[in-house]
One Martini backbone bead per residue (centre of mass of N, CA, C, O) as a GRO file, in nm:
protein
  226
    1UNK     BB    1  -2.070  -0.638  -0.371
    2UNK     BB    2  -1.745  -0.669  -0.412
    3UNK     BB    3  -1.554  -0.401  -0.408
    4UNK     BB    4  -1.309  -0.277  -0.610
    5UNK     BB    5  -0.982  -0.197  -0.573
    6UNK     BB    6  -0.682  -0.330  -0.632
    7UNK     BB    7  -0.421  -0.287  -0.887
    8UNK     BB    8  -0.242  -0.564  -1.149
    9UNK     BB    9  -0.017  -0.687  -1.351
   10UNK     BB   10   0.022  -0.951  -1.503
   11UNK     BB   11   0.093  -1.194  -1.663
   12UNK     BB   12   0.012  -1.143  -2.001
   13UNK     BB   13  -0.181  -0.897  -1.908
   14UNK     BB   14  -0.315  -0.981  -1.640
   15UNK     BB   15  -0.534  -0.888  -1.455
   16UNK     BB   16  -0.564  -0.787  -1.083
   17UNK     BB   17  -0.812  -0.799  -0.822
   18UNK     BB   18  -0.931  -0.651  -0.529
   19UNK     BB   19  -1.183  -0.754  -0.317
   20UNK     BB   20  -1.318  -0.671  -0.070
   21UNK     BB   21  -1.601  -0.863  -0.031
   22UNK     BB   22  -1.421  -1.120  -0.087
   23UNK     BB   23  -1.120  -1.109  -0.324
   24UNK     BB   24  -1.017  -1.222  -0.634
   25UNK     BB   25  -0.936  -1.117  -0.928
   26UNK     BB   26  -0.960  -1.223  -1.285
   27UNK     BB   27  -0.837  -1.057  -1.589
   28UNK     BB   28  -0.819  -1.139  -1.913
   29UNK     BB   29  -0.768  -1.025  -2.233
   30UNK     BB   30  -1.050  -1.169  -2.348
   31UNK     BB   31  -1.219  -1.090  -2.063
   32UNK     BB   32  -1.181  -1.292  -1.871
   33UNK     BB   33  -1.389  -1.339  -1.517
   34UNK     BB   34  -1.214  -1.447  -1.205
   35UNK     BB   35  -1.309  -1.568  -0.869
   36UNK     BB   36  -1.137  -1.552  -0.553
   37UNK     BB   37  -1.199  -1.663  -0.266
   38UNK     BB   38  -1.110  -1.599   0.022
   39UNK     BB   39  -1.064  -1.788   0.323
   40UNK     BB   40  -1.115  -1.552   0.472
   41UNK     BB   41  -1.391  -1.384   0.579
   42UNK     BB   42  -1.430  -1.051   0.578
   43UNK     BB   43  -1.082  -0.957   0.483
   44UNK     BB   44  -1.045  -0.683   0.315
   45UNK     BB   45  -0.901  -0.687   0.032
   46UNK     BB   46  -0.670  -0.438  -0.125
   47UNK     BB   47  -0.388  -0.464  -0.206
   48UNK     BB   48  -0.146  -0.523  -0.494
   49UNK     BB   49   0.104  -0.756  -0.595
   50UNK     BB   50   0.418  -0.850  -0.768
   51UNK     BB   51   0.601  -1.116  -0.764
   52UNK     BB   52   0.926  -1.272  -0.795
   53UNK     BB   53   0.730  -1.575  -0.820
   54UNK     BB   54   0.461  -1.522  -0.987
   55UNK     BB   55   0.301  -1.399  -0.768
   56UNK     BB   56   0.020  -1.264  -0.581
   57UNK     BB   57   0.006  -1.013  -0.371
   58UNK     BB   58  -0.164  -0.919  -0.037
   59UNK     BB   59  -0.401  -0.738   0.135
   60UNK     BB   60  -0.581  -0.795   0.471
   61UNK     BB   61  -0.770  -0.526   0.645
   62UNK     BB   62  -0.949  -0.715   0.882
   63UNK     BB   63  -0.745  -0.987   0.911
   64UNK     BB   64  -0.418  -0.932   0.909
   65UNK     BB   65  -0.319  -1.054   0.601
   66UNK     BB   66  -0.135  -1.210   0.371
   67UNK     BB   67  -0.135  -1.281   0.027
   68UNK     BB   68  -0.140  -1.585  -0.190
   69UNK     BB   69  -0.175  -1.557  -0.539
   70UNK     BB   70  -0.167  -1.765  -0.794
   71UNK     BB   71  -0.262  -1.795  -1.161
   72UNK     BB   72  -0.491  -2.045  -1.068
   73UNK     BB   73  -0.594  -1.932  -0.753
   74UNK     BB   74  -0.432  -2.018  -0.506
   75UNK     BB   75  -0.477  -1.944  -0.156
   76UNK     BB   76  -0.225  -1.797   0.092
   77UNK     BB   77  -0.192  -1.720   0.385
   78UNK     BB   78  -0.078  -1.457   0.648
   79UNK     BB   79  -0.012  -1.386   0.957
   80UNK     BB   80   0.005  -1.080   1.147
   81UNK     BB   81   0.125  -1.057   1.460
   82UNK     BB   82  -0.025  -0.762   1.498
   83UNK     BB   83  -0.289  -0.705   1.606
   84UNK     BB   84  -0.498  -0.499   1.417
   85UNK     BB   85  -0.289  -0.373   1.167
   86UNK     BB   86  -0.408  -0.287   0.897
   87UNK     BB   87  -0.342  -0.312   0.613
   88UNK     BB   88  -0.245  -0.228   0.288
   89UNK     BB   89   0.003  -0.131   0.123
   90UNK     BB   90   0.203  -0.317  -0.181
   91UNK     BB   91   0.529  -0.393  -0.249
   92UNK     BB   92   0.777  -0.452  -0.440
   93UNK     BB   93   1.170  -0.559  -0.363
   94UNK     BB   94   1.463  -0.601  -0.440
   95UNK     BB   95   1.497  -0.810  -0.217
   96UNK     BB   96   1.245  -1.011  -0.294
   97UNK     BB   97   1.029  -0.863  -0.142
   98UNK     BB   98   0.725  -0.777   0.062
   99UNK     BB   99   0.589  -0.460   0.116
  100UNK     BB  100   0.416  -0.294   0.412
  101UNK     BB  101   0.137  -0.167   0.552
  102UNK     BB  102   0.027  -0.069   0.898
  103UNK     BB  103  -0.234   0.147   0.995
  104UNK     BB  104  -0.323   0.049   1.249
  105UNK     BB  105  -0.010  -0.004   1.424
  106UNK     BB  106   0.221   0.134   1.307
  107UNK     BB  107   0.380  -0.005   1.047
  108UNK     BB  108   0.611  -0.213   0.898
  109UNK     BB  109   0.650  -0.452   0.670
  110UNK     BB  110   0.768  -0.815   0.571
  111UNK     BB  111   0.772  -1.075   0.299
  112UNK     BB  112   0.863  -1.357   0.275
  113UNK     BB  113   0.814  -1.614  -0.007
  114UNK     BB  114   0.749  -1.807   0.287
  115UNK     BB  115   0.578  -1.556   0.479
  116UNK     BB  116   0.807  -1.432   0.675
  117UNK     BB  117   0.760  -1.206   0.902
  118UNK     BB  118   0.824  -0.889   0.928
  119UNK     BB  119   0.858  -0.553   1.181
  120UNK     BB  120   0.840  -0.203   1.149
  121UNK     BB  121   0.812   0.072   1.375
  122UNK     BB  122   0.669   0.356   1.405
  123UNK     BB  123   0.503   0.616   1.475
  124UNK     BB  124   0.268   0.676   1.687
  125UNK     BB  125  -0.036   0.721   1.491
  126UNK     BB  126   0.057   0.779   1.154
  127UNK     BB  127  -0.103   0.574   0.892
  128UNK     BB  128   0.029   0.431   0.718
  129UNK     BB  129  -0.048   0.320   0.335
  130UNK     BB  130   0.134   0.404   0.092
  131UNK     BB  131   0.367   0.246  -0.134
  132UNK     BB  132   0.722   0.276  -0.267
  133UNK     BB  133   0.972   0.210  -0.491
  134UNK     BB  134   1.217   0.377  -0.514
  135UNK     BB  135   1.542   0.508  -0.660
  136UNK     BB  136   1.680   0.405  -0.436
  137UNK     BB  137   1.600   0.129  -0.301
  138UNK     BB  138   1.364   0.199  -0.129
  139UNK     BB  139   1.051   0.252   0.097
  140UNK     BB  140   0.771   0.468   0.070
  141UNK     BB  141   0.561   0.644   0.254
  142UNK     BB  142   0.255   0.731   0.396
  143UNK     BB  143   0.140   0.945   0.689
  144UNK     BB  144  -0.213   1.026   0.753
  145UNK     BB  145  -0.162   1.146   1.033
  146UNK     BB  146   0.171   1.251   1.090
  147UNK     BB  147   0.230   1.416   0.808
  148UNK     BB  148   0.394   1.202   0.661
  149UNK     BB  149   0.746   1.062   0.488
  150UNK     BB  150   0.878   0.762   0.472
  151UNK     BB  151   1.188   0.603   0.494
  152UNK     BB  152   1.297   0.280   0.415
  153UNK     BB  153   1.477   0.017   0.405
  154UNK     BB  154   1.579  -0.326   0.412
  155UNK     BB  155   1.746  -0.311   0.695
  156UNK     BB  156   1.518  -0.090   0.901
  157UNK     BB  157   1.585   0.183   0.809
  158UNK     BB  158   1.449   0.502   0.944
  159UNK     BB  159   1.245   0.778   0.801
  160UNK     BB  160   1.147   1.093   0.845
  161UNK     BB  161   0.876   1.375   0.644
  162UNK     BB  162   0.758   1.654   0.718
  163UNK     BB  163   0.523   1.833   0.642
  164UNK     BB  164   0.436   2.163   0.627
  165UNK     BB  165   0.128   2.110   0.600
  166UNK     BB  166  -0.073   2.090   0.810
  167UNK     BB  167  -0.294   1.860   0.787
  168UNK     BB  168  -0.252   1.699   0.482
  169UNK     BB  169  -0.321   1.417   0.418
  170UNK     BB  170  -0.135   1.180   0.326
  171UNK     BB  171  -0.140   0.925   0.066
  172UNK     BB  172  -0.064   0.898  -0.260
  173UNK     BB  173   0.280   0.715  -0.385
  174UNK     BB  174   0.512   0.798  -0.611
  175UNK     BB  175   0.734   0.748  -0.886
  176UNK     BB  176   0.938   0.930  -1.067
  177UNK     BB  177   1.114   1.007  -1.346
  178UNK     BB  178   1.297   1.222  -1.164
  179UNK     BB  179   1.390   1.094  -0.914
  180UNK     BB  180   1.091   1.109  -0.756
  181UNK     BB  181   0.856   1.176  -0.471
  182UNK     BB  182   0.534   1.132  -0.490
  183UNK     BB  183   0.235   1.329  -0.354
  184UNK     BB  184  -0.052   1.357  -0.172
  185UNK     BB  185  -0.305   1.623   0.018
  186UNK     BB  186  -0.577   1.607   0.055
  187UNK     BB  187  -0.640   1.871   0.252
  188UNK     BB  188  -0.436   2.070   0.114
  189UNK     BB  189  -0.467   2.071  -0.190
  190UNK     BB  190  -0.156   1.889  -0.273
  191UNK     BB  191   0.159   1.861  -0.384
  192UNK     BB  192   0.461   1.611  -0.353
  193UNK     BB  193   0.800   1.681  -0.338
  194UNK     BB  194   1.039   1.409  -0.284
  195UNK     BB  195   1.377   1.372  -0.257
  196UNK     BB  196   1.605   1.125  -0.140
  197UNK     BB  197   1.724   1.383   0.005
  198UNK     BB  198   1.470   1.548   0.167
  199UNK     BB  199   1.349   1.725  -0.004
  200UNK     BB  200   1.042   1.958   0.027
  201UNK     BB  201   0.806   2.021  -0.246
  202UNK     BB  202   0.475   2.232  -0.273
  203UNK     BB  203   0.165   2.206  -0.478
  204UNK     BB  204  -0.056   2.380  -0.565
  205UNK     BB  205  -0.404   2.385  -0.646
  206UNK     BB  206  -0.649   2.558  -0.797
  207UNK     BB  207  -0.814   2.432  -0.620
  208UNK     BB  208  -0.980   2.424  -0.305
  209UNK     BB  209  -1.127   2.087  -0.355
  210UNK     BB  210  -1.005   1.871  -0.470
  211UNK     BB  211  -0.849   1.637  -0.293
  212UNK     BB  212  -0.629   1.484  -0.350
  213UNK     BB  213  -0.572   1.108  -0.388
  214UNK     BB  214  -0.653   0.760  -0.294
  215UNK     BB  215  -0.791   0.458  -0.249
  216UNK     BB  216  -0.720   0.491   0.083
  217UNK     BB  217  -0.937   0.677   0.190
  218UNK     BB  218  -1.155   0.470   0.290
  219UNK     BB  219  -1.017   0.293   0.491
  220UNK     BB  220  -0.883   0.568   0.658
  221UNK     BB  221  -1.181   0.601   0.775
  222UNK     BB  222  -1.211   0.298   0.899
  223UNK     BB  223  -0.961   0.329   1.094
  224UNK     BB  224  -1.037   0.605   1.267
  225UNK     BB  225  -1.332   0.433   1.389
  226UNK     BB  226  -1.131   0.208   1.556
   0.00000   0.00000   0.00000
């Protein structure tokens, strides 16, 4: 049970995804499946996303580091300073770098090309989970414990936009053609749209248990329970 998790199309359409219980998937377009073990043991391999420099960047939430595997499959880790950080969101990003969420420490993280790992502080106890470069070159994240959604610079400052809608659960955050930020609502079966400027408006869905989510859910109860 391998149990893919992130995923992300690298160079020439390669498919790349995160195995929780292993390490790094790679399909090629003609089918072939290649498996490459983390080097650390049952470290939680999470999101995943492509750099700058051609290779794939990841998240490892049990063991608090960013790996970075080559299109040959060389993984090199690179470990996160504030201990039990638990990674999990990582998205490439204007200035050259990897930006990720640190769940479990309440940060962002930020890594360069070389590993070096810089860390910017959110509100303790919120959660951040899933991130993503907004239309500003900006990068908006939520934070599904303290009901925002938080928006950071690449020079470290911070902005958070508290949900409306008391316990609802930010999870999963993409940009739209609209030149805003969307986002789901998990326990308030809601979606959210939030404009560069701050403006934040939710669209109820018609089922009442609908539970829009994204796969961060998962790791999000493990998280909670630690």
């Amino acid at each position: 049970d391998r149990q893919p998790f992130g995923i992300t199309i690298g160079a020439e359409g390669t498919v790349w995804f995160t195995e929780y219980r292993s390490g790094i998937g790679r399909l090629r377009p003609g089918g072939q499946i290649a498996d490459f073990p983390a080097p650390t043991a049952d470290s939680g391999p999470y999101g995943i996303a492509g750099g700058p420099d051609g290779n794939l960047w990841f998240t490892e939430f049990r063991a608090g580091n960013i790996g970075r595997i080559t299109p040959t499959g060389v993984i090199t880790e690179f470990g996160i300073p504030t201990p039990n950080s638990g990674p999990t969101g990582i998205t490439g990003a204007r200035d050259g770098a990897l930006w990720f969420t640190e769940t479990t420490a309440g940060k962002i993280g930020r890594v360069a090309l070389d590993g070096t790992i810089t860390e910017f502080p959110v509100t303790a106890g919120s959660g951040p989970v899933s991130i993503v470069v907004g239309p500003d070159d900006n990068l908006w994240f939520t934070e599904h414990v303290g009901n925002k959604v938080g928006r950071i610079t690449t020079d470290g400052v911070l902005t958070e936009f508290v949900v409306p809608t008391a316990k609802a659960d930010p999870l999963g955050i993409a940009a739209g053609a609209d030149g805003n930020l969307w986002f789901t609502e998990h326990a308030a079966n809601r979606i959210g749209r939030l404009t560069p400027g701050g403006m934040l408006t939710e669209f109820r869905l018609s089922r009442a248990d609908s539970q829009p989510r994204s796969e961060e859910r998962r790791v999000g109860k493990e998280c909670r329970s630690r």
